[in-house]
N, C-alpha and C positions, 0 to 999 in steps of 0.2 A: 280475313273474311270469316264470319262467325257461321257456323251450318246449323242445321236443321237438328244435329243429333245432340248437338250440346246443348241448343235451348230445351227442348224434352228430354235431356237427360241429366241436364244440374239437381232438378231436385232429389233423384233417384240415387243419384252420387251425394251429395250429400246427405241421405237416410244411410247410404251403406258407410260412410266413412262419420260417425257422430260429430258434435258439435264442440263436445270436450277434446274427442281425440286432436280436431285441427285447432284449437283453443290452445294445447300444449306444443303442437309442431309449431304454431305460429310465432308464438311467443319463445322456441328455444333456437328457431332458426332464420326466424324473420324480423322480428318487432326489434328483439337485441343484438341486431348484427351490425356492425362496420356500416357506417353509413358510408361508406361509399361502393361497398355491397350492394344495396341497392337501388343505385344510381341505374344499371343498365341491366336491358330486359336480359341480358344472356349471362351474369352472376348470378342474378334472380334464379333462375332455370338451375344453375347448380346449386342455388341453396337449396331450391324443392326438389330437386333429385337426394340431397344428402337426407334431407324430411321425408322423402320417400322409404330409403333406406330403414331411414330411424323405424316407423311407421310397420315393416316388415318384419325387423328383429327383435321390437322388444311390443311393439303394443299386441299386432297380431298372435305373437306368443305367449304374451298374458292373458290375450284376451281371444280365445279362440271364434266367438261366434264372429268377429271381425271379417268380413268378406275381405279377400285380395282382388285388387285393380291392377291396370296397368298403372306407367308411368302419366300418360296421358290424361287417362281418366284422375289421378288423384291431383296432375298439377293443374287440372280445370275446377277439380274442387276446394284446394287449398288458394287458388287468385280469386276466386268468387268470396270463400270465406273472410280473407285479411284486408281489412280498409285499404292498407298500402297498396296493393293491388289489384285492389279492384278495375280502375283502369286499361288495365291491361286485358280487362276479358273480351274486349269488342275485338280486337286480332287477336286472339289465343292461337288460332293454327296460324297465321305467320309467322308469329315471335317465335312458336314450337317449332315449323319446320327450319327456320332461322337461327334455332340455336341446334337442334339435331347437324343441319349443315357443320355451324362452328366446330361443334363435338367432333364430327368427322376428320378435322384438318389438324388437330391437336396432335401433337409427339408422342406417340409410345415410348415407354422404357420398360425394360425387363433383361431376363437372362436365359442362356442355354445351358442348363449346370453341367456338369458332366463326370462319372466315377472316373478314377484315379487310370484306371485303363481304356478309358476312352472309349466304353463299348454300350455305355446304359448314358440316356440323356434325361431327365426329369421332367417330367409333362403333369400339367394341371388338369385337374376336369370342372366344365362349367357346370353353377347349382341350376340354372336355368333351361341347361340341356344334357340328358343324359349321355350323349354321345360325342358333346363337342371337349375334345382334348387340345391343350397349347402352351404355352412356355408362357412360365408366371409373367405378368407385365401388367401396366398400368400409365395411363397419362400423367404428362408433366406437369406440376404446378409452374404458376405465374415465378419466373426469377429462378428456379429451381434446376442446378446442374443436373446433366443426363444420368452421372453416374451415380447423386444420391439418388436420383427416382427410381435405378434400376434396384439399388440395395430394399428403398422403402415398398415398392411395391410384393421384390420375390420377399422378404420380410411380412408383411399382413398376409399374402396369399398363401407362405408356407411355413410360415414362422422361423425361416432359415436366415442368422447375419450370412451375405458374400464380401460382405467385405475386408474379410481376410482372405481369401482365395479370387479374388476380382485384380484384374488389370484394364486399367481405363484406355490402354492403347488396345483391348482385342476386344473387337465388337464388330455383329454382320449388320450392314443397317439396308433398308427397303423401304422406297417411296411407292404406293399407289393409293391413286384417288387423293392427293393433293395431303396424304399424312404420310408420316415418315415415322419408321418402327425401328428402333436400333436395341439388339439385343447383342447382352456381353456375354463371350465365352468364358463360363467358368469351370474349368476342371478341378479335378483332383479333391472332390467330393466323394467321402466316402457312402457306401451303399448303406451301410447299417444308421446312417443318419438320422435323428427324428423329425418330421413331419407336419406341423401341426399349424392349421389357419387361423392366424386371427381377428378374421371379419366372418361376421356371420352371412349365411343364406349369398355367399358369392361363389366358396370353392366348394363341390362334393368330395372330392378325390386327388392323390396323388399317390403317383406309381412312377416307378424306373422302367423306362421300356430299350427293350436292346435296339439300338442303330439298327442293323443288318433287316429287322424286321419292316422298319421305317418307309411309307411309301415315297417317292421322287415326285412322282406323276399321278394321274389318276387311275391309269390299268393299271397301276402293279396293285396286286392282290395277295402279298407277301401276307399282310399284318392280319387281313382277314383270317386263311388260311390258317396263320399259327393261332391265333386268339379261338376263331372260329365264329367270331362276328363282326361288322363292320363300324370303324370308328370317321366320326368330321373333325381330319385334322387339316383342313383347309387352309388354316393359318400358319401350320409349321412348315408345310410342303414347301412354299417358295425358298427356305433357309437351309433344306437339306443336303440339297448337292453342294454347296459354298460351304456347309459344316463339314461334310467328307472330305473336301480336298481340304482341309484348315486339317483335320485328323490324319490325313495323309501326309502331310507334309510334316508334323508333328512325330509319325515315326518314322521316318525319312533322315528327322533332324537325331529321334533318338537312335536309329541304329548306326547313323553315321559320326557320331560323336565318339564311338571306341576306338573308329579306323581314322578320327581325323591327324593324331600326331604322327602314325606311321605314314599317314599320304603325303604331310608336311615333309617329313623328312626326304621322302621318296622323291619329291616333287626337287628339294634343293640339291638332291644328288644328280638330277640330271642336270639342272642349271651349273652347278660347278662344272661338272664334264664339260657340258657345251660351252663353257667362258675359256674351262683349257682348253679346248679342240680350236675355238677363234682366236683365243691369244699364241699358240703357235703356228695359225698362218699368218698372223702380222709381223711375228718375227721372222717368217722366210722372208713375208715379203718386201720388209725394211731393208733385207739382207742380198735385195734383187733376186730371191728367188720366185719361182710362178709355181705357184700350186696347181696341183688337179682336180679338173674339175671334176666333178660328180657327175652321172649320169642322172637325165631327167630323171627315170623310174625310179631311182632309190630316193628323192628326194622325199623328206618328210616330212608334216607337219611343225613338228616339234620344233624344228629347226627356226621356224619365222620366230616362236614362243619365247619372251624376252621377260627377264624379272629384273626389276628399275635397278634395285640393291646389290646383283652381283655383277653388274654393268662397272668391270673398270675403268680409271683414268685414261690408263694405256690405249682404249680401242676408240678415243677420241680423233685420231688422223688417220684411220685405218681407212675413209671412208674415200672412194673414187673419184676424182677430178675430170678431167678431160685428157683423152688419150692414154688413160692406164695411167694418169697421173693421181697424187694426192691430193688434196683440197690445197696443201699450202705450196706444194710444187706448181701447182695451176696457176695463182695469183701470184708468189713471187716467186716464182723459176725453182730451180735446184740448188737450195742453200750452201750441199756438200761442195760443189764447184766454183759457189761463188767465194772473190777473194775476204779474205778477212782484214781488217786496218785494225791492226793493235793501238794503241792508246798511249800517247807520246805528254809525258808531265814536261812543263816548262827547264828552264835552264835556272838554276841558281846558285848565285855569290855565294863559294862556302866562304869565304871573312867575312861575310857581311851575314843580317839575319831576313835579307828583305832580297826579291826575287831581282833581276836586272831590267825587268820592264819598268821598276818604279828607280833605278840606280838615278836617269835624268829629269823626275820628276820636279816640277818647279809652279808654284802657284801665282797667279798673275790677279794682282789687286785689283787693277782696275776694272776689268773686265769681271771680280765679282764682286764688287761694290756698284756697279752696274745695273745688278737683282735688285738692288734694295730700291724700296721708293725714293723718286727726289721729284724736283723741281722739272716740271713739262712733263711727268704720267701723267697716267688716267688716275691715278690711286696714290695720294700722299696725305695721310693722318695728318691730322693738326698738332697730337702727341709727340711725329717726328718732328714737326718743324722748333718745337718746344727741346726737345732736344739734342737737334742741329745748336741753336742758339747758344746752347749750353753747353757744347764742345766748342764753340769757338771762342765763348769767355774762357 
């Protein structure tokens, strides 16, 4: 739906933005682009946003009497200007709020850097607004893994590689309003690091600011206090509490890492105890003897506490049947009772080298000339009869 303000204000937009200036953005971002570029209205919209950009850092700088616009005002003056899309100016505000929308649902990536002691986090400030602070980041390109787009965005916003200090398994991610923001914890940056943006008129500032100072919520009044004026960190807030406990649990892991070989050890000393303490009641009670029981009160945890490894063989039939019986006493009785039948070898001819079962052995021809096919089976080759014939010549 085209309004009232764009038709009496294209001329006016186009006096403040001259004729040469969109003559050059046209031609460096639209005439020669990827024709498939500008195939759809919503490419379109970020080639003129990068024209915009352009538009901001080098012409407006050269040229100061240049008025600044919004984004809106110059991408109504740069589709009226360029043949290519001039069509597009009868819905300028629907393709615009249509691609605002798209922009909205696009991937964030970025990171949460972090010094070596895990007490200062790195925060951006935006050139747009003097108050607004947040953790370098940037949308994804089309095709574009999470992890290069985290390295490429804190890269142009702070001119920092992470990817030597980046691990692509540690990352907090947040969906709202149908985009999803996943930023990686990077630690072990040091403080004296240098700094420096390279895109123009995006970043003012970067500073290390200490955690402890960091708001959760929006009463806390911590950062004010120490600063003595107030920052919009809007966007860090929801990643705070989920960065704490990731920090906590990090020196959690560091300070239990010196006590872990002595808890090891600790931990198998009691297992051996408790394997000899149950392997000498299997021995009484293989031996019919009845152990004592324990009373309820003393019984302890520990006790149920089984480690697979120091489980031996031996405590396999240890385990209760029916009636105070064993598992194999249950199913087949008490083997110690039952009789044994020792193993009786045949008799054999010492003069002879063959046992006395085979002494009257005797083989009976007819009976296995029998097997073989003849005359009245089901089954007599034509081969046999061929050499029948030929035993009887």
């Amino acid at each position: 739906m085209e309004t009232n303000v764009h038709r009496s204000s294209s001329t006016d937009d186009l006096k403040i933005i001259p004729s040469y200036v969109l003559d050059d953005l046209s031609s460096r971002f639209i005439i020669n682009s990827r024709p498939e570029e500008i195939v759809s209205i919503i490419r379109i919209f970020f080639l003129i946003e990068n024209a915009y950009w352009f538009y901001l850092d080098f012409h407006r700088v050269e040229n100061t009497q240049l008025k600044e616009c919004s984004l809106k005002e110059f991408a109504y003056s740069l589709i009226n200007h360029c043949p290519q899309l001039k069509h597009y100016a009868a819905e300028f505000d629907k393709h615009f709020e249509d691609w605002k929308h798209y922009k909205r649902t696009i991937r964030t990536c970025g990171a949460i850097i972090l010094d070596p002691e895990l007490k200062h986090v790195l925060l951006v400030q935006s050139f747009s607004s003097k108050n607004s602070w947040g953790f370098p980041k940037g949308k994804i390109n089309l095709n574009e893994p999470p992890e290069d787009c985290a390295a490429r965005e804190v890269l142009e916003e702070t001119g920092f590689d992470i990817k030597p200090y980046m691990d692509p398994e540690e990352y907090l991610e947040k969906c709202s309003n149908e985009q999803v923001s996943r930023l990686y914890i990077v630690a072990n940056v040091p403080l004296n690091s240098t700094f420096t943006p390279k895109t123009r008129r995006e970043i003012r500032d970067i500073q290390w600011f200490p955690m402890d100072t960091l708001p959760t919520h929006r009463g806390d009044q911590t950062l004010k206090e120490t600063v003595g004026q107030s920052f919009n960190l809007y966007t860090i807030t929801p990643f705070l509490k989920p960065l704490r406990i990731w920090i906590k649990n990090k020196f959690l892991e560091a300070s239990s890492g010196s006590s872990r070989q002595r808890n090891r050890q600790k931990q198998q000393k009691q297992f051996s105890q408790q394997n000899y303490t149950q392997y000498q009641e299997f021995m009484q009670l293989k031996k019919g003897k009845s152990t004592a029981k324990s009373p309820v009160g003393q019984r302890s945890y520990t006790a149920g506490v089984r480690y697979s490894r120091d489980i031996s063989d031996q405590e396999t039939n240890v385990k209760q049947g029916r009636r105070g019986k064993t598992v194999v006493q249950s199913l087949f009785g008490n083997k110690d009772t039952a009789p044994v039948l020792e193993f009786k070898a045949p008799i054999v001819d010492k003069n002879s080298f063959y046992s006395k079962t085979w002494y009257n052995f005797t083989v009976n021809e007819e009976q296995l000339m029998a097997f073989f096919p003849h005359e009245g089976t089901y089954f007599l080759p034509s081969h046999f009869s061929q050499q029948k014939e030929l035993v009887g010549k």
